[in-house]
FILUM-824776 format. One record per residue (C-alpha): x, y, z negated; residue number from 1. Coordinates in steps of 0.2 Angstrom, whole numbers, always signed. Example, Ala and Ser with C-alpha at 12.3 -4.5 7.8 and 13.67 -1.06 7.14 Angstrom:
BEGIN
+-------+-------+-------+-----+
!     x !     y !     z !   i !
+-------+-------+-------+-----+
!   +62 !   -22 !   -39 !   1 !
!   +68 !    -5 !   -36 !   2 !
+-------+-------+-------+-----+
% end
This chain:
BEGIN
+-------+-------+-------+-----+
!     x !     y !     z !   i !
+-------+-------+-------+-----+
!    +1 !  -103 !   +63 !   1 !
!   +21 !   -99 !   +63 !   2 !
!   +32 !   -88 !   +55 !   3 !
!   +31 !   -75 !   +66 !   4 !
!   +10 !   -76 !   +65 !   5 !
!   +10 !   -75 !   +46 !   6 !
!   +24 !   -59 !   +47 !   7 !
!   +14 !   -50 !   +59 !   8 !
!    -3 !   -52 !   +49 !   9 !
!   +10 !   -47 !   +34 !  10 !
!   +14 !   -31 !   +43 !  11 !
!    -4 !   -29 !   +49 !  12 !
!   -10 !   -28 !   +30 !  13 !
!    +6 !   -19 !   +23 !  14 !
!    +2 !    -5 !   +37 !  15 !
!   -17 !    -4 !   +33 !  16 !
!   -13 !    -2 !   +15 !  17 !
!    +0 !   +12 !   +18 !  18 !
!   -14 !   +19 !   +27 !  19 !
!   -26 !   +20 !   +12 !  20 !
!   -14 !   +26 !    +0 !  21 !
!    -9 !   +42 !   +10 !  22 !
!   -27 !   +45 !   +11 !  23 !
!   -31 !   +43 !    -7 !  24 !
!   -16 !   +53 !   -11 !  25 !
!   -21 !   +66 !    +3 !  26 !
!   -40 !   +66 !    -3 !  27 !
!   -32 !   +66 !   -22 !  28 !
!   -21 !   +80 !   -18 !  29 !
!   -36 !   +92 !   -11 !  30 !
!   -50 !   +86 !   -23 !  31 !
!   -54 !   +98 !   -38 !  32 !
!   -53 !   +86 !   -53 !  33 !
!   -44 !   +92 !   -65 !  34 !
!   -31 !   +85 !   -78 !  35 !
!   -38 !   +69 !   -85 !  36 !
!   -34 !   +51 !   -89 !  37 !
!   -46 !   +50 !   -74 !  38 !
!   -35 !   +59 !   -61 !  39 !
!   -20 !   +48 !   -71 !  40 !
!   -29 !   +31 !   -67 !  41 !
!   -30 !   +38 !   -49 !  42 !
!   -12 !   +39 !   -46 !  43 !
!    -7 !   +23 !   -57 !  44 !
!   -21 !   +15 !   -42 !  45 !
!    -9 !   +25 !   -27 !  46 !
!    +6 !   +18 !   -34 !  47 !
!    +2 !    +1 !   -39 !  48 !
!    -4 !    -2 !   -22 !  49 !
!   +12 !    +5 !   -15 !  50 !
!   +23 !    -7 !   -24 !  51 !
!   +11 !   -21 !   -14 !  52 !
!   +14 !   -14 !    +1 !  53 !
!   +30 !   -15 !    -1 !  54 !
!   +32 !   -32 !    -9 !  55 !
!   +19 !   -37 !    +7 !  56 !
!   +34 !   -28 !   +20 !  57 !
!   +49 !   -37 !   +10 !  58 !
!   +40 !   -53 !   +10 !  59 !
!   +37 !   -52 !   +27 !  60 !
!   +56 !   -46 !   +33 !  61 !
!   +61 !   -64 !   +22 !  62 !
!   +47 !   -73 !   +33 !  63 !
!   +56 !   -68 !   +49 !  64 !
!   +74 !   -70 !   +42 !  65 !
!   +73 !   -88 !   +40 !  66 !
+-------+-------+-------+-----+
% end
């Protein structure tokens, strides 16, 4: 596998896991819990695996630069 393989694959997860964190955040957003350390937890969760997604799409952009 080359560079460019490992960087699509890279890209390939980034964009799946941008995809689940808007729909948590969506489902989040339009659920009925109320205020809780629960509902905090939940958007810790959305946030953290933002900063993954992002670290994956950074990663990836310094694979292809090389």
């Amino acid at each position: 596998m080359n560079k460019l393989d490992i960087a699509d694959e890279l890209t390939t997860y980034t964009n799946q896991l941008n995809n689940i964190t808007e729909l948590m955040l969506t489902n989040l957003n339009n659920s009925d819990i109320s205020k809780s350390k629960e509902l905090d937890r939940l958007y810790f969760l959305i946030n953290y695996a933002k900063q993954i997604s992002n670290g994956l799409y950074n990663f990836s952009n310094e694979i292809t630069k090389e």
